[in-house]
N, C-alpha and C positions, 0 to 999 in steps of 0.2 A: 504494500500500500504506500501508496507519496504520502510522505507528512505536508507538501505543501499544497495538496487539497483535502480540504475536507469537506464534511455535508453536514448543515447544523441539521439536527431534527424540525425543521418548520413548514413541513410542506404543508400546501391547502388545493385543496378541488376549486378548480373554476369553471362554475357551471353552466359558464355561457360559451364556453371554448371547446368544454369538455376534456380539459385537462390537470392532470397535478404538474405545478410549480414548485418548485423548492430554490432555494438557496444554496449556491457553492462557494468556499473562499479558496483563491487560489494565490498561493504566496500573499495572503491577507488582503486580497481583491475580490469583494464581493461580487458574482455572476450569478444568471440564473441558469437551471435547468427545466425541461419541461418535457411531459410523457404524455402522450395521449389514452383516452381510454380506452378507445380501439387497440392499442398498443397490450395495453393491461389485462384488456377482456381475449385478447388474440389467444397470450402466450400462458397467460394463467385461469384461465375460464371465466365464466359471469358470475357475479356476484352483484347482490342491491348496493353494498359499499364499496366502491371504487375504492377508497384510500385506504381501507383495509387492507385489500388485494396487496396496493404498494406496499405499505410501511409491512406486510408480511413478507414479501420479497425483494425489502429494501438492498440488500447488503448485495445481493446480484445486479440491480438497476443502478448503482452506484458503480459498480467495477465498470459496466458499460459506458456511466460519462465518464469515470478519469478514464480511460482508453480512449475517449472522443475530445477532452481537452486536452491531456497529451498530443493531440497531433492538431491541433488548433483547431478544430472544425466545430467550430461559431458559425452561427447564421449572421445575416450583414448589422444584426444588431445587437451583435453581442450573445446571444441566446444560445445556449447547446441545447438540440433537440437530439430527442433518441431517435435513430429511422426505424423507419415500420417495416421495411422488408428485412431485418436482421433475422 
């Protein structure tokens, strides 16, 4: 694991996106992440609470953004999104 990112525990469901968002600091530079539901319902099945699903399979959703900030791959506004065809 890089000590120079971590994940604070503060994700929230945005339910007009249909997304969870969270927080990353990298080298003490606050970024966001964000997963889609689609994403969450694909790889992990349905469930009525979305963020459950996540914060149950946090610590695998996590190895996947430091592998995707590691190689810098932000969207044009900063944002790491996880891709849906992984």
């Amino acid at each position: 694991m890089n000590q120079q990112i971590q994940f604070p525990d503060r994700e929230e469901w945005d339910e007009s996106t249909g997304e969870i968002r969270f927080p990353v600091l990298i080298g003490g530079m606050l970024a966001e992440c964000v997963v889609s539901q689609t994403l969450i319902s694909q790889r992990y099945g349905t469930q009525e609470n979305v963020l459950s699903l996540f914060q149950y399979n946090r610590w695998d959703i996590e190895e996947e953004f430091e592998a995707l900030i590691e190689q810098g791959s932000d969207n044009e506004c900063g944002i790491y999104v996880l891709p849906a065809n992984k």
